[in-house]
N, CA, C and O atoms as a CHARMM CRD file, in Angstrom:
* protein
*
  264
    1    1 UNK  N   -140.76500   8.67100 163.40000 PROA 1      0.00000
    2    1 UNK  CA  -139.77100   9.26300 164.27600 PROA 1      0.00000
    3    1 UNK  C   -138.52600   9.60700 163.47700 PROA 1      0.00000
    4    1 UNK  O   -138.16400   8.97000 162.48700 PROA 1      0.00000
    5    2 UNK  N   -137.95800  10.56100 163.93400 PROA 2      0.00000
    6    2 UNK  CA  -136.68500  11.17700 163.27100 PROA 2      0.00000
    7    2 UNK  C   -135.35700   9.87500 163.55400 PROA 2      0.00000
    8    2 UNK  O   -135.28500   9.25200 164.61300 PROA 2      0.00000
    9    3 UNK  N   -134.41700   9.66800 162.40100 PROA 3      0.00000
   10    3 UNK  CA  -133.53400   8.87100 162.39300 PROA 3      0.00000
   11    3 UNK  C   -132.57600   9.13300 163.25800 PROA 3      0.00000
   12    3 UNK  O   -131.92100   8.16900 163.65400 PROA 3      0.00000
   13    4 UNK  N   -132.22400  10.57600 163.80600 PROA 4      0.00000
   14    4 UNK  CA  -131.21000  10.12000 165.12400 PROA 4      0.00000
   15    4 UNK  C   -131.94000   9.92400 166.16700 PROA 4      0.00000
   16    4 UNK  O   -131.40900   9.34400 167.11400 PROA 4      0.00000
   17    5 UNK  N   -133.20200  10.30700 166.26400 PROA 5      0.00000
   18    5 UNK  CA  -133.75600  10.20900 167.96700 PROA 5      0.00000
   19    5 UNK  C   -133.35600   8.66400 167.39700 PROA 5      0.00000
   20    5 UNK  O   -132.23200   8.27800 167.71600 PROA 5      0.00000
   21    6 UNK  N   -134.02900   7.92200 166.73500 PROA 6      0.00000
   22    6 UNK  CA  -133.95800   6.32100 166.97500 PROA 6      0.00000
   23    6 UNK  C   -133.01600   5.95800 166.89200 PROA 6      0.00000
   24    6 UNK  O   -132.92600   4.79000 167.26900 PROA 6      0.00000
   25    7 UNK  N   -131.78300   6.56600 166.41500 PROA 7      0.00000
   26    7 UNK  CA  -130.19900   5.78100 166.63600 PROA 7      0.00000
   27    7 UNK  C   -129.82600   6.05200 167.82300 PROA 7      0.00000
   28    7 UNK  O   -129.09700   5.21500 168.35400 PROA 7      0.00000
   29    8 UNK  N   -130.22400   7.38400 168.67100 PROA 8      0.00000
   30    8 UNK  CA  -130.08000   7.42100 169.75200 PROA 8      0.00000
   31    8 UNK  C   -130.72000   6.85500 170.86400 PROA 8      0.00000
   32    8 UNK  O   -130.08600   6.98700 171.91100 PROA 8      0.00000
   33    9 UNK  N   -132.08900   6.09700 170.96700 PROA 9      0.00000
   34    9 UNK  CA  -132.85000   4.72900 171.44300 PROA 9      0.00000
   35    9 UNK  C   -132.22700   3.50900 171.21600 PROA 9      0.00000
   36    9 UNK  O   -131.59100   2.98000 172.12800 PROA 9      0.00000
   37   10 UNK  N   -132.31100   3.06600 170.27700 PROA 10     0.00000
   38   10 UNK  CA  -131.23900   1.91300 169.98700 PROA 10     0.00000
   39   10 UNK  C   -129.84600   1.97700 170.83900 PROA 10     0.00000
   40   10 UNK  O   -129.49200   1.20700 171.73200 PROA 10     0.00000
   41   11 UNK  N   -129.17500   3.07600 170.32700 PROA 11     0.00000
   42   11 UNK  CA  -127.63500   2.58800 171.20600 PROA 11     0.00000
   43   11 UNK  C   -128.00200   2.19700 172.71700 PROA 11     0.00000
   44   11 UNK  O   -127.68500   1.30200 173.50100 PROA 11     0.00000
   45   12 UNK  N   -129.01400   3.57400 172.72300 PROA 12     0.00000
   46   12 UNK  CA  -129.35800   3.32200 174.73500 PROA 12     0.00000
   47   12 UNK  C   -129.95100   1.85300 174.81300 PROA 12     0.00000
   48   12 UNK  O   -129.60500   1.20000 175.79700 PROA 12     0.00000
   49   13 UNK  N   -130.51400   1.45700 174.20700 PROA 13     0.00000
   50   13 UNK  CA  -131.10700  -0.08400 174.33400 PROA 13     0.00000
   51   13 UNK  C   -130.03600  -0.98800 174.42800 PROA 13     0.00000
   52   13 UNK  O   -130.01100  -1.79500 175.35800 PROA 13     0.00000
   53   14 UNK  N   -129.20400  -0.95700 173.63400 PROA 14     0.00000
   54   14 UNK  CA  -128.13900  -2.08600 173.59500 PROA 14     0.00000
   55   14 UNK  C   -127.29700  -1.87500 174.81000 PROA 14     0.00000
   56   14 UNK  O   -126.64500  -2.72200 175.42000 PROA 14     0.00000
   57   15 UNK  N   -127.43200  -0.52800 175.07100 PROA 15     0.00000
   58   15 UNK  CA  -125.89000  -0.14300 176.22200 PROA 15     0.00000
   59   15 UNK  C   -126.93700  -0.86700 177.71600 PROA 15     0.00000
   60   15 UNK  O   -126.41300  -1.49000 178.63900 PROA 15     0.00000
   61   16 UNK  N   -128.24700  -0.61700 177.62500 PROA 16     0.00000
   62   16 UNK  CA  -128.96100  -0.98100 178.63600 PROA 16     0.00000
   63   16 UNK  C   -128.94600  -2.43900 178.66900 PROA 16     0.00000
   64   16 UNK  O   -129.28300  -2.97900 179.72200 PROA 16     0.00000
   65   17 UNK  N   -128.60600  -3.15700 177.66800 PROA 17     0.00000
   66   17 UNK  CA  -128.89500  -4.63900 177.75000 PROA 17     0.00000
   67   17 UNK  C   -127.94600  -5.21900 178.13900 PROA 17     0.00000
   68   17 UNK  O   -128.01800  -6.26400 178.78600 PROA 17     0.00000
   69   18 UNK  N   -126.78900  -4.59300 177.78600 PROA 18     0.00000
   70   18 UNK  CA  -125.71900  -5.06500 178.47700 PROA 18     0.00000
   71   18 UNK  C   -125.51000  -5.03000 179.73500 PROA 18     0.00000
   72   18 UNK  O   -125.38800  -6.08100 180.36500 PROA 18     0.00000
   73   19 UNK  N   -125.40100  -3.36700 180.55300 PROA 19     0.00000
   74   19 UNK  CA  -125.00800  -3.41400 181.79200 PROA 19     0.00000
   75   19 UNK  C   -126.94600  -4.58900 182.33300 PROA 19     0.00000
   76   19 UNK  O   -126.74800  -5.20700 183.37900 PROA 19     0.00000
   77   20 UNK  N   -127.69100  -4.70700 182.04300 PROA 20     0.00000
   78   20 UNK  CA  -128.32000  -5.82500 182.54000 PROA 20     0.00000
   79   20 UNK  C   -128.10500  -6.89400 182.86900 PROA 20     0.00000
   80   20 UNK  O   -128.23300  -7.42500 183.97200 PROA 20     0.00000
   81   21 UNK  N   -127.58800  -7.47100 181.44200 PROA 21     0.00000
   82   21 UNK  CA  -126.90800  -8.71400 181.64400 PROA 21     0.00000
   83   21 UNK  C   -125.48900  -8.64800 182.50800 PROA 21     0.00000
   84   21 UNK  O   -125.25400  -9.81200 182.83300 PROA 21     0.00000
   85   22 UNK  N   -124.54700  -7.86000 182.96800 PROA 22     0.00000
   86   22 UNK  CA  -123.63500  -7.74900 183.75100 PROA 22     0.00000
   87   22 UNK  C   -124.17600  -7.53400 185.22900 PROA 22     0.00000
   88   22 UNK  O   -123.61300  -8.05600 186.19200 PROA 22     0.00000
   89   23 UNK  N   -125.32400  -6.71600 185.35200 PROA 23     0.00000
   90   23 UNK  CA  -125.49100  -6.09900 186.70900 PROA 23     0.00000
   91   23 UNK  C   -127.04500  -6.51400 187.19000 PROA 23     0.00000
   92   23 UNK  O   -127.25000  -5.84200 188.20000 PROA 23     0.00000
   93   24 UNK  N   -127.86400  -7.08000 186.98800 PROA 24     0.00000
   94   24 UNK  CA  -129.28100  -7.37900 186.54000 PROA 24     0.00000
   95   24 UNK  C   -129.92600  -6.21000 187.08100 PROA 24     0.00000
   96   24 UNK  O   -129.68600  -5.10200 186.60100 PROA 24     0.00000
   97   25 UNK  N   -130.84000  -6.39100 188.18100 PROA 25     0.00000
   98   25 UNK  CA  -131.24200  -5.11400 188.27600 PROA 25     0.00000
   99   25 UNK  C   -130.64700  -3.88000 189.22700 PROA 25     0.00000
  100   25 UNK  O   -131.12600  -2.92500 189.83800 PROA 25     0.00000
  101   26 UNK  N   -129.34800  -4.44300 189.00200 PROA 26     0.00000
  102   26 UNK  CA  -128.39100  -3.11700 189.57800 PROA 26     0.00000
  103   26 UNK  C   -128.14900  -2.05200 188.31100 PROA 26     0.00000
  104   26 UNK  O   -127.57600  -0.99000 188.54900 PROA 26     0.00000
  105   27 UNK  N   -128.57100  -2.34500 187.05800 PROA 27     0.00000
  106   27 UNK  CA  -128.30400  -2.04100 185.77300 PROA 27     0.00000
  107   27 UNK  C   -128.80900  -0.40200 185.63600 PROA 27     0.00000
  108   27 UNK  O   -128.06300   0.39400 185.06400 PROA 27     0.00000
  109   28 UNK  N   -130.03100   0.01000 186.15900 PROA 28     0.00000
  110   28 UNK  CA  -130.10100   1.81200 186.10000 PROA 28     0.00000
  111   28 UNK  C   -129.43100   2.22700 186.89300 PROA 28     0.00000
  112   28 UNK  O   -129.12500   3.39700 186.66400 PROA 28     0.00000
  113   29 UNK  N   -128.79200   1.59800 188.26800 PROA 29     0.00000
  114   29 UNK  CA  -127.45300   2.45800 189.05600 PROA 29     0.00000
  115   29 UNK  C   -126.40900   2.23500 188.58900 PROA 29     0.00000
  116   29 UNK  O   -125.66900   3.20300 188.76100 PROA 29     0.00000
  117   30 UNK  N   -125.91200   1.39100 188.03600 PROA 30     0.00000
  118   30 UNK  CA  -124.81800   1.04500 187.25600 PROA 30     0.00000
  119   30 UNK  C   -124.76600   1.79700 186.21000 PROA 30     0.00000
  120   30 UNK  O   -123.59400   2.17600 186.21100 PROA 30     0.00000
  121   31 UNK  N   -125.58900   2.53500 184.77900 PROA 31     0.00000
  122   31 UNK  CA  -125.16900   3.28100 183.74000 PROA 31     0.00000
  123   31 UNK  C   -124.63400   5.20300 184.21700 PROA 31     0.00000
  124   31 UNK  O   -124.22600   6.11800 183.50200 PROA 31     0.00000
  125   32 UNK  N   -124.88400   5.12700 185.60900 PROA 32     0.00000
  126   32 UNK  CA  -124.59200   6.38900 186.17500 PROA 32     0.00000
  127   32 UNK  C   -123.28500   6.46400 187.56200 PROA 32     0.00000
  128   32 UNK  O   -123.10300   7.34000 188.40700 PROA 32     0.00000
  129   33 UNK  N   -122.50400   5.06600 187.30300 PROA 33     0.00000
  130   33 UNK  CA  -120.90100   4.99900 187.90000 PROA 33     0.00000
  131   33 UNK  C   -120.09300   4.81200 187.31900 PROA 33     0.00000
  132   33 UNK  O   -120.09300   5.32200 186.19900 PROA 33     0.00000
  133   34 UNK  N   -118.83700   3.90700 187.77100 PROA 34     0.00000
  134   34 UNK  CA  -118.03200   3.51900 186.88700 PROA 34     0.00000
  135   34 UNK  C   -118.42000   2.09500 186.32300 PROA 34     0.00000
  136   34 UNK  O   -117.80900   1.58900 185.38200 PROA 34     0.00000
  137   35 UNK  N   -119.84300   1.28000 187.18600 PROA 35     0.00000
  138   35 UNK  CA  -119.76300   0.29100 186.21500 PROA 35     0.00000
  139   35 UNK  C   -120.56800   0.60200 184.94900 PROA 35     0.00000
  140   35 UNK  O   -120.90300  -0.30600 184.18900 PROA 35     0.00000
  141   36 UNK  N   -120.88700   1.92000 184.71500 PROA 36     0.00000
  142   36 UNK  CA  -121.14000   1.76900 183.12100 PROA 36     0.00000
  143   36 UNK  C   -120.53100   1.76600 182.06900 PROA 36     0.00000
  144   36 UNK  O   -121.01400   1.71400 180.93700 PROA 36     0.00000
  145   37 UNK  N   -119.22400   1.83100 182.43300 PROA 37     0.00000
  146   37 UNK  CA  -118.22800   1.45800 181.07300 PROA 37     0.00000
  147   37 UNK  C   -117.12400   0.32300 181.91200 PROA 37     0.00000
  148   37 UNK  O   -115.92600   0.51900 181.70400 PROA 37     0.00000
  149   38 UNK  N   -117.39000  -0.48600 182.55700 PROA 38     0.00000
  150   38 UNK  CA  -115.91100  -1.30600 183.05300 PROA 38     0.00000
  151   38 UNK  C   -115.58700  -2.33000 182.36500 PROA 38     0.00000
  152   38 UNK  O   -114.65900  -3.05700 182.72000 PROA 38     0.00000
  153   39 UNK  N   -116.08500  -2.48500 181.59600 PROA 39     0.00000
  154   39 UNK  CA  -115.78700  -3.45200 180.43600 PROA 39     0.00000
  155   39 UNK  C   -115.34500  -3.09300 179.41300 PROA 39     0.00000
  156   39 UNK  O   -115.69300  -1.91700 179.30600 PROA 39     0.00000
  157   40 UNK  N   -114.42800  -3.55300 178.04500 PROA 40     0.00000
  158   40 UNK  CA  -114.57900  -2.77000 176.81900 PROA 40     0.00000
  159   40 UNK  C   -116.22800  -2.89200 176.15000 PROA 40     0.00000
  160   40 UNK  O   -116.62800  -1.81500 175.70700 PROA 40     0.00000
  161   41 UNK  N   -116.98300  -3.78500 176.05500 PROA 41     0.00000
  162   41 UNK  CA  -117.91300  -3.76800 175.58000 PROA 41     0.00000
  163   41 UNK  C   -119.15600  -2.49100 176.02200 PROA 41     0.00000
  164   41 UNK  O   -119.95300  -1.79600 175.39200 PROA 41     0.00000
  165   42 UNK  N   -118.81100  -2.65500 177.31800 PROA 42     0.00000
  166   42 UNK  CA  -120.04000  -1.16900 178.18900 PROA 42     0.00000
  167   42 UNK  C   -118.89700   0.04700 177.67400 PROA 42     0.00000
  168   42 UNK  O   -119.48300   1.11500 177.49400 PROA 42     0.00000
  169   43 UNK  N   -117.43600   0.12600 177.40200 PROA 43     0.00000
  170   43 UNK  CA  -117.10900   1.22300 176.98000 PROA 43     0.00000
  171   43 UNK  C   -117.92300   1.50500 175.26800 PROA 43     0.00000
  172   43 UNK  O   -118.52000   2.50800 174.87800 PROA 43     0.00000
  173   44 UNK  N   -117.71000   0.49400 174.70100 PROA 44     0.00000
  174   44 UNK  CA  -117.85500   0.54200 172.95300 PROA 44     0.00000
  175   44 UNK  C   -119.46500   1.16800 173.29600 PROA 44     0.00000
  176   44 UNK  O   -119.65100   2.38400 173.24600 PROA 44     0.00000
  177   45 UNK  N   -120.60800   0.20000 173.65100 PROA 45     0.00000
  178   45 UNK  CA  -121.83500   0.67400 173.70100 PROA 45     0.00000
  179   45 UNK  C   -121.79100   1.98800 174.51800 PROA 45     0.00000
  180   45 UNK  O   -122.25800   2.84200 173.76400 PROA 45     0.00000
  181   46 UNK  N   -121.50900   2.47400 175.51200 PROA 46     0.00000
  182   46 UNK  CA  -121.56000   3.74500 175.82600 PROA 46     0.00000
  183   46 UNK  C   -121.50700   4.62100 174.94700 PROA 46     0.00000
  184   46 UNK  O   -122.50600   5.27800 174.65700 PROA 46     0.00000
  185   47 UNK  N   -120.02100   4.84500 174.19900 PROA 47     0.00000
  186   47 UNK  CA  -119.47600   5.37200 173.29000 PROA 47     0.00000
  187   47 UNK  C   -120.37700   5.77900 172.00900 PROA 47     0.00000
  188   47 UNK  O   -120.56700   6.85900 171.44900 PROA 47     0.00000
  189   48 UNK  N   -120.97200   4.13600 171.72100 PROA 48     0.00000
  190   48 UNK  CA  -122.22200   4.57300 170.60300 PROA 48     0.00000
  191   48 UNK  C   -123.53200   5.21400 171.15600 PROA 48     0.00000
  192   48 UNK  O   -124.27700   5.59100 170.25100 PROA 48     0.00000
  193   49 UNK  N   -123.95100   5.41000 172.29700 PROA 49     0.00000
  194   49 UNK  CA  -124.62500   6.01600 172.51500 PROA 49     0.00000
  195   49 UNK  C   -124.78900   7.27900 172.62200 PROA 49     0.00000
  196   49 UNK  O   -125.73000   7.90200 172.13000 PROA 49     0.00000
  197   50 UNK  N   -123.55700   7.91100 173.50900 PROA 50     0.00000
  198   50 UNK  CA  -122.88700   9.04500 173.59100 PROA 50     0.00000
  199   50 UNK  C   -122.96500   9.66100 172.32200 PROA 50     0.00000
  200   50 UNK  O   -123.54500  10.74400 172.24100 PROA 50     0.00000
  201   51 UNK  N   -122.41900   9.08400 171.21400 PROA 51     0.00000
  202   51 UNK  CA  -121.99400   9.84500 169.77500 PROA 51     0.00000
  203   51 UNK  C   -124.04700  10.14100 169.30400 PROA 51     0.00000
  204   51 UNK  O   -124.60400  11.23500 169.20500 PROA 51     0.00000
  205   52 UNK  N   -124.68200   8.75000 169.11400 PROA 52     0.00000
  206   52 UNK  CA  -126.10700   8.86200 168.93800 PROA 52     0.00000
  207   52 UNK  C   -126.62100   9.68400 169.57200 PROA 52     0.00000
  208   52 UNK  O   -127.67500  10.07900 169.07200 PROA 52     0.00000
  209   53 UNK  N   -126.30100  10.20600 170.62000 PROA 53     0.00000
  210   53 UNK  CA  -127.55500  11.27900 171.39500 PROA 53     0.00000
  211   53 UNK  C   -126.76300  12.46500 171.33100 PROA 53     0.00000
  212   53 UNK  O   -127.28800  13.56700 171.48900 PROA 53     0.00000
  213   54 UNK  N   -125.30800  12.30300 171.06900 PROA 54     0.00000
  214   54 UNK  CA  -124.90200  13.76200 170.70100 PROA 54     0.00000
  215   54 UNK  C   -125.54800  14.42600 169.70600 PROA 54     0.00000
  216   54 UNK  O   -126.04700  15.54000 169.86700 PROA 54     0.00000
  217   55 UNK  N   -125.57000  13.83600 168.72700 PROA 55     0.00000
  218   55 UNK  CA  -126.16300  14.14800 167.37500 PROA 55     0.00000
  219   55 UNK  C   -127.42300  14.61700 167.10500 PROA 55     0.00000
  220   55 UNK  O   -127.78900  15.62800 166.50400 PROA 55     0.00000
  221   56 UNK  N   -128.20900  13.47300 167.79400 PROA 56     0.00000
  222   56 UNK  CA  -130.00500  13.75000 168.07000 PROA 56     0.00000
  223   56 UNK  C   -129.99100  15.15200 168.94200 PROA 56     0.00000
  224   56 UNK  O   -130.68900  16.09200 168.56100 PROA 56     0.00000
  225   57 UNK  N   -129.26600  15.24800 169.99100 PROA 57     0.00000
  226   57 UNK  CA  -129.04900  16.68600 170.90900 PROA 57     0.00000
  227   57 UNK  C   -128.95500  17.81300 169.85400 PROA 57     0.00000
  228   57 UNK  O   -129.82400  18.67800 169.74300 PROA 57     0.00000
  229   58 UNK  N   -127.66500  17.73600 168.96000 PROA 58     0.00000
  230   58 UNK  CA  -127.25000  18.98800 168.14100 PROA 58     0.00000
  231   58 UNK  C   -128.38900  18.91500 167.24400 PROA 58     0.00000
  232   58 UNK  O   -128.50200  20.10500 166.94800 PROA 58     0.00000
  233   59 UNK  N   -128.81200  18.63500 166.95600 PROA 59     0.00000
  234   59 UNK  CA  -129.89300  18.28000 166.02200 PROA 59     0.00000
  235   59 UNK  C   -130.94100  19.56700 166.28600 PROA 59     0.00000
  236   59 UNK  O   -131.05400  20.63000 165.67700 PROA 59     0.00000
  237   60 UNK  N   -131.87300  18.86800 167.79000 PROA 60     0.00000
  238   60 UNK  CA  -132.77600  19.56100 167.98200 PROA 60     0.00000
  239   60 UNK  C   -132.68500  20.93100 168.76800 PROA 60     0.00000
  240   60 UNK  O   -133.61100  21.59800 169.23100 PROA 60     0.00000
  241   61 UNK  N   -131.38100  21.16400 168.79500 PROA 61     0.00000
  242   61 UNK  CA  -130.50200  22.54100 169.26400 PROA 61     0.00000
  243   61 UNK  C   -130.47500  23.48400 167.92600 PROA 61     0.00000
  244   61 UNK  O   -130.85700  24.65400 167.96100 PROA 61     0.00000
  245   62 UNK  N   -130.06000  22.94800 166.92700 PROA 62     0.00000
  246   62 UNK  CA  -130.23000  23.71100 165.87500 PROA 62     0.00000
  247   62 UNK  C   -131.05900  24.41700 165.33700 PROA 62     0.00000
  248   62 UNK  O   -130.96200  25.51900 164.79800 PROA 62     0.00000
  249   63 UNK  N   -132.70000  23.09500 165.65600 PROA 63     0.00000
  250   63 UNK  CA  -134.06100  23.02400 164.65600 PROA 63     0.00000
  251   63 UNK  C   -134.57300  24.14000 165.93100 PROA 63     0.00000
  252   63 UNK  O   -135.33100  24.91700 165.35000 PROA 63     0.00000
  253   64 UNK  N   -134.50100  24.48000 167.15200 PROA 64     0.00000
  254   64 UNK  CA  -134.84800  25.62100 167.99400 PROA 64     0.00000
  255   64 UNK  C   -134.53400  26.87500 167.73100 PROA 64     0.00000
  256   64 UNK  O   -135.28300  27.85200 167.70900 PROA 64     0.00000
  257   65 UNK  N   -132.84500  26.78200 167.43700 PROA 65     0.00000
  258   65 UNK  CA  -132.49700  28.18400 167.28400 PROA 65     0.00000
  259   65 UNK  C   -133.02400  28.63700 165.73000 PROA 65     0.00000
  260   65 UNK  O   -132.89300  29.84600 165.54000 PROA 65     0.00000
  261   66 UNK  N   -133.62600  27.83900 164.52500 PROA 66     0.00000
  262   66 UNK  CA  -134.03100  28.35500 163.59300 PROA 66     0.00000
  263   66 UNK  C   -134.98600  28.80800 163.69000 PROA 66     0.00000
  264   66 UNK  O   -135.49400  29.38600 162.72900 PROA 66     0.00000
């Protein structure tokens, strides 16, 4: 597998483990309100995810238009 898809799995894993452990299985409605960042920690992991799947996104936006 390509190195950003998997940096972009990973962040989502960690950001998912968290709002889990905060929300248990309120945790897939929770990464789509405000409790997916109400913490600094769900902000930081968001954040790394966000940047990880930006990247993996521009990525395979590029490798199309070539």
């Amino acid at each position: 597998m390509h190195p950003l898809y998997l940096a972009a799995v990973t962040a989502d894993e960690a950001w998912h483990v968290e709002l889990a452990r905060q929300y248990g299985k309120a945790a897939g409605d929770a990464r789509y309100d405000a409790r997916g960042t109400a913490t600094p920690e769900l902000q930081r992991l968001h954040k790394a995810f966000r940047v990880a799947n930006d990247a993996w996104l521009a990525f395979m936006r590029a490798t199309r238009a070539a």
